[in-house]
C-alpha positions as a Markdown table, in Angstrom:
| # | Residue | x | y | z |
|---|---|---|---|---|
| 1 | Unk | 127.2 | 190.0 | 97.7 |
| 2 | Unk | 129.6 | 188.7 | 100.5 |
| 3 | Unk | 132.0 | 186.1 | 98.6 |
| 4 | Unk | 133.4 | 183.6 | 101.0 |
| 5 | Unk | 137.0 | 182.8 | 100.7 |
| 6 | Unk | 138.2 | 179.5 | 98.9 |
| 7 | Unk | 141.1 | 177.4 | 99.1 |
| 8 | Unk | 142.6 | 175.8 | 96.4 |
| 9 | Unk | 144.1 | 176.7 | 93.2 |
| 10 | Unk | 142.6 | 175.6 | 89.6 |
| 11 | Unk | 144.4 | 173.3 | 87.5 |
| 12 | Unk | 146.0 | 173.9 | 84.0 |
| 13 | Unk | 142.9 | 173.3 | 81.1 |
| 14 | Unk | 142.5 | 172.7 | 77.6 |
| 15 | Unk | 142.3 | 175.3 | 75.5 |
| 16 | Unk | 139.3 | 176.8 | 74.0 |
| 17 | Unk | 139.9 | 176.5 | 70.6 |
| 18 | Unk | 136.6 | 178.9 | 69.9 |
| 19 | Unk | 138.1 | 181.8 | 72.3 |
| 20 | Unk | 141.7 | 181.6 | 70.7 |
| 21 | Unk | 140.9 | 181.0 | 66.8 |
| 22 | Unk | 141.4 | 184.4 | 65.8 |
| 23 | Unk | 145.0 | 185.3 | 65.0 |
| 24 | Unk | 144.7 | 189.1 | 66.5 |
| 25 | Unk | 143.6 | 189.1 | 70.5 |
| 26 | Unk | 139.8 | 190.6 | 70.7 |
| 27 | Unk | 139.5 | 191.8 | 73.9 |
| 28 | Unk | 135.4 | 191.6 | 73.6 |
| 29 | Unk | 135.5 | 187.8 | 72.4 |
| 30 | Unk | 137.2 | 187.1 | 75.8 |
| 31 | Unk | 134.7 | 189.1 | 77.3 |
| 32 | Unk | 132.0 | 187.6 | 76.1 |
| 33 | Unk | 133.7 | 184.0 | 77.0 |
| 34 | Unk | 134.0 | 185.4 | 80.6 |
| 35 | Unk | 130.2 | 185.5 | 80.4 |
| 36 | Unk | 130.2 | 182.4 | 78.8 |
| 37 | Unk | 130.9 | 180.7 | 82.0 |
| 38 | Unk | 127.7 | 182.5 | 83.7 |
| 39 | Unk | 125.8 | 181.1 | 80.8 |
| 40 | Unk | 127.5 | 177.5 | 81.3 |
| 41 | Unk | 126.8 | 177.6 | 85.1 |
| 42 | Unk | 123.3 | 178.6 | 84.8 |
| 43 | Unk | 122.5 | 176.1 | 82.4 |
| 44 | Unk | 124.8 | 173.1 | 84.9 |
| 45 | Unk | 122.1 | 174.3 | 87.4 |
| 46 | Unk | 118.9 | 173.8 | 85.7 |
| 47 | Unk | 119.7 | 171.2 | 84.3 |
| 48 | Unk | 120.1 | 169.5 | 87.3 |
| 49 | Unk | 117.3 | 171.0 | 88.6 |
| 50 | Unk | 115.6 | 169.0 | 85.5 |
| 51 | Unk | 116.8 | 165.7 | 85.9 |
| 52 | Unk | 115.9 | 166.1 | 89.7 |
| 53 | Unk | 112.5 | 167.1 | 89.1 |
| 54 | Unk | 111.8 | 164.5 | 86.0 |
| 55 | Unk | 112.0 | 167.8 | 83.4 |
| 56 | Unk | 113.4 | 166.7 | 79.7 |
| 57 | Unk | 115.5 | 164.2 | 82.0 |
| 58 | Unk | 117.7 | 162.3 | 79.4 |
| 59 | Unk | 118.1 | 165.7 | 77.8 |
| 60 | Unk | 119.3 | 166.9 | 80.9 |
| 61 | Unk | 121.7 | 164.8 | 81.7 |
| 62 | Unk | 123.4 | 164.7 | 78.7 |
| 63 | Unk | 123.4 | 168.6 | 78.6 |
| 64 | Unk | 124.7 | 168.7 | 82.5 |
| 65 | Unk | 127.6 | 166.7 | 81.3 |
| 66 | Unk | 128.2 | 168.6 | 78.1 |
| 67 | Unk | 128.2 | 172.2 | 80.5 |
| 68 | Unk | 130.7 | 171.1 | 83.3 |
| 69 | Unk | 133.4 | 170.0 | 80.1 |
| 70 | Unk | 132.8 | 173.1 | 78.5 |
| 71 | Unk | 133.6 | 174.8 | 81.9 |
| 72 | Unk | 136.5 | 173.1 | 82.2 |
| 73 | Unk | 137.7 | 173.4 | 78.9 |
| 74 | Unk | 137.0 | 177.2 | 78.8 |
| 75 | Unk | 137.7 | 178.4 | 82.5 |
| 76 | Unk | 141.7 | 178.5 | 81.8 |
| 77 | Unk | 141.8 | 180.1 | 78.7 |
| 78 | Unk | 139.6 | 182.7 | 80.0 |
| 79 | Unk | 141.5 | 183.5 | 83.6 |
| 80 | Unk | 144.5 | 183.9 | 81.0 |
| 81 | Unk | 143.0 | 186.7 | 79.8 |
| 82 | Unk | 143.2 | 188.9 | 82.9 |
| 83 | Unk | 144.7 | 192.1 | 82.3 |
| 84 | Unk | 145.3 | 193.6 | 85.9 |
| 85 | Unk | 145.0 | 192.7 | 89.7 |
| 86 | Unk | 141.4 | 192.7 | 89.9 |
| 87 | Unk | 140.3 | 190.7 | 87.1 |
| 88 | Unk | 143.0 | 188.1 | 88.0 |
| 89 | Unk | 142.0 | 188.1 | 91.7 |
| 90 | Unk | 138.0 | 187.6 | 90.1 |
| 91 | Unk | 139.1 | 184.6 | 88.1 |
| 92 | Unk | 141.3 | 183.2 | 90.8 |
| 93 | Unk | 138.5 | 183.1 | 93.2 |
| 94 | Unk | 135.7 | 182.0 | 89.9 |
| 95 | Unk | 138.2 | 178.9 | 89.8 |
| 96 | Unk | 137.6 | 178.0 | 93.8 |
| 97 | Unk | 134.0 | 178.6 | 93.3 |
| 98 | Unk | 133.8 | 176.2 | 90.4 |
| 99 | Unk | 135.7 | 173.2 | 92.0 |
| 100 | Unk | 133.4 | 173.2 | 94.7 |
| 101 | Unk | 130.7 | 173.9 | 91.8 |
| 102 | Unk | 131.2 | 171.0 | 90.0 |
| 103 | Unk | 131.2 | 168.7 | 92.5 |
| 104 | Unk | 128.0 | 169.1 | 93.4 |
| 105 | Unk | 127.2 | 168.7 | 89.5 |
| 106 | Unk | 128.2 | 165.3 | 90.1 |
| 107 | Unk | 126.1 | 164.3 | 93.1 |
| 108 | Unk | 123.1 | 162.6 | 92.3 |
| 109 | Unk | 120.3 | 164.7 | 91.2 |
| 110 | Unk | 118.1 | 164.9 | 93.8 |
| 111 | Unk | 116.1 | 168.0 | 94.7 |
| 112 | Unk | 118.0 | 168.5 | 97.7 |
| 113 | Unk | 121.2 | 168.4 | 96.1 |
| 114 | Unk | 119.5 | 170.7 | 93.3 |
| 115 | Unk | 118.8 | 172.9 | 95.5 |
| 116 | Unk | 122.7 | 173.4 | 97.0 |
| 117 | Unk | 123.9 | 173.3 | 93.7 |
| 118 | Unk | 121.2 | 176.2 | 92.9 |
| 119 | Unk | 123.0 | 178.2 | 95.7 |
| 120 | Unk | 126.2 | 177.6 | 94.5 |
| 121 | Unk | 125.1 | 178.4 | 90.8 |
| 122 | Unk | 124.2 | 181.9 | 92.3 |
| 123 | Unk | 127.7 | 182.8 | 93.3 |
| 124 | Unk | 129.8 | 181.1 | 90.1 |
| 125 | Unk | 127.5 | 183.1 | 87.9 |
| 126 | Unk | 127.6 | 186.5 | 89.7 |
| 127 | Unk | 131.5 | 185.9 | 89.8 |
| 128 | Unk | 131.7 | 185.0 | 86.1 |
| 129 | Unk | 129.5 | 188.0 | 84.7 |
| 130 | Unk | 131.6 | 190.5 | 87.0 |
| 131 | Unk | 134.7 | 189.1 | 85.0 |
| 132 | Unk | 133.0 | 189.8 | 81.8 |
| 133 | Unk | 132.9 | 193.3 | 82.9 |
| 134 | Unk | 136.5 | 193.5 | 84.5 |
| 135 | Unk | 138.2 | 192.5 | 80.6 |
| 136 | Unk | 136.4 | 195.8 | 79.1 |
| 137 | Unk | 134.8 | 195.2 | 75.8 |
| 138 | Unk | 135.3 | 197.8 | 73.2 |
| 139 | Unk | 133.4 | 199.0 | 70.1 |
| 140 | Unk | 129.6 | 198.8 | 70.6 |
| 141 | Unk | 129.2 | 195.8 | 68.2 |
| 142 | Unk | 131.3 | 193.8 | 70.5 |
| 143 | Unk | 129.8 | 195.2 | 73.9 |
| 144 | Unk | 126.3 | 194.0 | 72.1 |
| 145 | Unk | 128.0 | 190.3 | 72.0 |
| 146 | Unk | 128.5 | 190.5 | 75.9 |
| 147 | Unk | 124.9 | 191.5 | 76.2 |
| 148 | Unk | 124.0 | 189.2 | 73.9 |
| 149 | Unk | 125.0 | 186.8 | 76.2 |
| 150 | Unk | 124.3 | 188.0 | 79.7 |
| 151 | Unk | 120.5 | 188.1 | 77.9 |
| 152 | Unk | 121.7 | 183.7 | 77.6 |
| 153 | Unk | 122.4 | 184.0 | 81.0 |
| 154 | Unk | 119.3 | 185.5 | 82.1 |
| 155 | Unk | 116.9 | 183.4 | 80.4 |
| 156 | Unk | 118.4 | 180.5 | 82.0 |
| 157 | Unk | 118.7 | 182.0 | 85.6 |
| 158 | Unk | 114.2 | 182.6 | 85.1 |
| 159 | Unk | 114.0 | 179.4 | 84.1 |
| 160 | Unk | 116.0 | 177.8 | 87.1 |
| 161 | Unk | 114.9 | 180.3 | 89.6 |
| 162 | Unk | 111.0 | 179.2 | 88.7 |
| 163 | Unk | 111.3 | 175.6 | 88.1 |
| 164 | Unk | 113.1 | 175.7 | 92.0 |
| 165 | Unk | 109.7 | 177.5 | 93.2 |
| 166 | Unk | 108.1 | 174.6 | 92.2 |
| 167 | Unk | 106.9 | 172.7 | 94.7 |
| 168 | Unk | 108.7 | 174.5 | 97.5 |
| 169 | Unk | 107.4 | 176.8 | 100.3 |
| 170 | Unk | 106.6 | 180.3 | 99.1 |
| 171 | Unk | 110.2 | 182.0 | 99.3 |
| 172 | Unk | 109.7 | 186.1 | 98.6 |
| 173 | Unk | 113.6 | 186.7 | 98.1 |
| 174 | Unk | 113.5 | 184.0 | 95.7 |
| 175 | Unk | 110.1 | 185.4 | 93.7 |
| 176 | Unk | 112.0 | 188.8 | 94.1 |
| 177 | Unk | 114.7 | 187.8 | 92.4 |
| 178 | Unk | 113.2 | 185.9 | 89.5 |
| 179 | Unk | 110.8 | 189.3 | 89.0 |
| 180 | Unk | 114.4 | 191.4 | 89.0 |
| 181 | Unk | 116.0 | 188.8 | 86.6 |
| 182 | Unk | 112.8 | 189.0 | 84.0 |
| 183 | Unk | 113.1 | 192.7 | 84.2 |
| 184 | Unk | 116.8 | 192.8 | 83.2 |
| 185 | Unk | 116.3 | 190.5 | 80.5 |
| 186 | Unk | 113.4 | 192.4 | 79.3 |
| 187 | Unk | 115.3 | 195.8 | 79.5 |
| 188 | Unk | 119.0 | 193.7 | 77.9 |
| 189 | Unk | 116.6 | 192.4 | 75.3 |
| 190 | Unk | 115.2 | 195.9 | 74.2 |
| 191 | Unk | 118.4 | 197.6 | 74.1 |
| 192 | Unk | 119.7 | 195.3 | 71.4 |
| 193 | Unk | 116.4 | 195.5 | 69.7 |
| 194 | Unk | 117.0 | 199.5 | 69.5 |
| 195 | Unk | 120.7 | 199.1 | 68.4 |
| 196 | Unk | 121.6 | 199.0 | 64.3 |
| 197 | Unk | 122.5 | 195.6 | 63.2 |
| 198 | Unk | 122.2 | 193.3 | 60.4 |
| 199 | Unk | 119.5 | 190.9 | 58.9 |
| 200 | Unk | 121.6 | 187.6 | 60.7 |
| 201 | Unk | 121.5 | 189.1 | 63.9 |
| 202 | Unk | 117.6 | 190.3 | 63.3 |
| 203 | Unk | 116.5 | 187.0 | 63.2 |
| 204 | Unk | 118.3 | 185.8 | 65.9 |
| 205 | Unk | 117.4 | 188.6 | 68.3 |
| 206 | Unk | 113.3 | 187.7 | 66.6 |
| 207 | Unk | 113.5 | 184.3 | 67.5 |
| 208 | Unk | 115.0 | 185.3 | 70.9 |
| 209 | Unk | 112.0 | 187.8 | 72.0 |
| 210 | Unk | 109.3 | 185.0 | 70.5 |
| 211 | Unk | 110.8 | 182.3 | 72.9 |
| 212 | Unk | 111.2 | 185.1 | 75.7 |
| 213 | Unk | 106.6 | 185.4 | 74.8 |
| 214 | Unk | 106.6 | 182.1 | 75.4 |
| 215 | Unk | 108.8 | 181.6 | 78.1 |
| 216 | Unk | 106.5 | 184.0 | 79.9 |
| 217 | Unk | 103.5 | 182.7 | 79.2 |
| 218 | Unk | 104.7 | 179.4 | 80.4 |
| 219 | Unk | 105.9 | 180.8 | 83.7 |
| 220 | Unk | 102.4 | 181.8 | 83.7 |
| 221 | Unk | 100.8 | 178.4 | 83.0 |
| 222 | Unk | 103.1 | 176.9 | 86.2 |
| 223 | Unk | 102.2 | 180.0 | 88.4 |
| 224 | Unk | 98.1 | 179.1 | 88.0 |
| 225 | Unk | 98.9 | 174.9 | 88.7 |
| 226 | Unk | 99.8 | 173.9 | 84.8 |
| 227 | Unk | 102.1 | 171.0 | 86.6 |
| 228 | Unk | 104.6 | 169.2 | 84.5 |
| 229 | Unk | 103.6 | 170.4 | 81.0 |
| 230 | Unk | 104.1 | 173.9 | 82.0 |
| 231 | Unk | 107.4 | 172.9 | 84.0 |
| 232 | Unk | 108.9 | 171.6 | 80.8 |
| 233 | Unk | 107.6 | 174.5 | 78.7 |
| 234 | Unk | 110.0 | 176.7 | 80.6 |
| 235 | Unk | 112.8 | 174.3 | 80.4 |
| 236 | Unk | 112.5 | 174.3 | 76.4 |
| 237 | Unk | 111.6 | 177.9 | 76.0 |
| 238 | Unk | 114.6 | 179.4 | 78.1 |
| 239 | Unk | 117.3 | 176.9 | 76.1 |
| 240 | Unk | 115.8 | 178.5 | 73.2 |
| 241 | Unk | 115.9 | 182.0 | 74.1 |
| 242 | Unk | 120.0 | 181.4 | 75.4 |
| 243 | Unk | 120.1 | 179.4 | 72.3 |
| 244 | Unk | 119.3 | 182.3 | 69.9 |
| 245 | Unk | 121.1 | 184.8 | 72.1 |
| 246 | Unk | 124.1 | 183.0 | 71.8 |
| 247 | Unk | 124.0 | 182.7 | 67.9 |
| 248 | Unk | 123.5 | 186.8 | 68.3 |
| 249 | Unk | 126.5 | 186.9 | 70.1 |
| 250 | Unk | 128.8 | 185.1 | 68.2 |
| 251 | Unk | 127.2 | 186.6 | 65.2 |
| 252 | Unk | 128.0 | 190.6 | 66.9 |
| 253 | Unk | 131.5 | 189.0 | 67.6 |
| 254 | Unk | 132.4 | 188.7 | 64.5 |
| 255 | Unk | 130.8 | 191.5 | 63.0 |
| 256 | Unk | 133.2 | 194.4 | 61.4 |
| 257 | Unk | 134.7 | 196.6 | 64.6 |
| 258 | Unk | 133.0 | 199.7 | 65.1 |
């Protein structure tokens, strides 16, 4: 992916308490914050995407405001964490991406301007997940948390990637890319199936591979003309599957170090 170059530098944030709580630095909590943001811009884009196409509106809105203060409030923290010349230069460049970002979160949700800030979306999240990568989780509970939520990610990427389909010309790099993006969370969602882990985390991973059924079947529904009931079902059944994905994660993050 050619990344263009950005002026600009971020400004100083406010801390995230939930990244910094623990007295002892865990490198894979970081990590999976890093991701975090991927998560948080997925879920800025479909949700405008929602509100511009009358999906869950209210809902929307209030989510799309919640998700850029939660990037804000968790994008310093997380650039602090950079541990050599690469990640910082990652982060660095993640900040340019997200001020330009989150501007056009705030232009009125039309499907036009959804469908910039899907472009943009594509870049901040690619950028995000590669710093996840760059701050090195260790111990295989805590690499599961990072997957746990890339699998968040994911979910939300199918849903946006399909609900911009709709109604637009046929695009084949677009339907490429959604089939590639509900592979990997197929493939992500199997691998922590297969790995040990306890009861709490079995239930959420359960709940996350009924919602990722449904979330299929729904893309199904829109794909054969199921209009606006079907467009919704994949707006509710993604947030559900990042929803429990999430919980995993957080629940793998604080799980004894292995």
């Amino acid at each position: 992916m050619t990344l263009p170059a950005r002026l600009v530098a971020a400004a100083s944030l406010v801390l995230a308490t939930a990244v910094f709580a623990q007295p002892r630095v865990n490198v894979a909590m970081h990590a999976s914050a890093a991701e975090r943001l991927a998560t948080l811009a997925e879920r800025i884009g479909k949700d405008q995407l929602q509100v511009a196409q009358g999906v869950l509106a209210a809902r929307s809105r209030r989510s799309l405001r919640d998700g850029i203060r939660e990037f804000d409030a968790l994008l310093a923290p997380v650039q602090a964490l950079a541990g050599d010349a690469e990640a910082r230069d990652n982060f660095v460049l993640l900040a340019l991406l997200w001020k330009e970002t989150r501007a056009w979160a705030h232009k009125p949700a039309t499907r036009e301007n959804a469908r910039g800030l899907s472009e943009r979306v594509d870049e901040l999240a690619w950028v995000a997940s590669k710093g996840a990568g760059l701050l090195r989780p260790d111990g295989s509970g805590q690499r599961a948390a990072v997957q746990a939520m890339h699998a968040a990610t994911l979910a939300l990427r199918l849903a946006r990637l399909h609900l911009l389909a709709r109604g637009a010309p046929a695009d084949t790099k677009r339907s490429e890319e959604a089939r590639e993006t509900e592979a990997r969370l197929t493939a992500v969602v199997a691998t922590l199936a297969d790995a040990p882990h306890g009861d709490e985390i079995e239930e959420a991973l359960h709940m996350a591979r009924t919602q990722h059924d449904f979330l299929r079947a729904a893309v199904g529904d829109l794909a054969a003309g199921g209009g606006a009931g079907a467009a919704e079902a994949i707006a509710k059944t993604a947030d559900h599957v990042a929803d429990s994905m999430e919980r995993a994660a957080r629940l793998y993050e604080n799980a004894p170090a292995t």
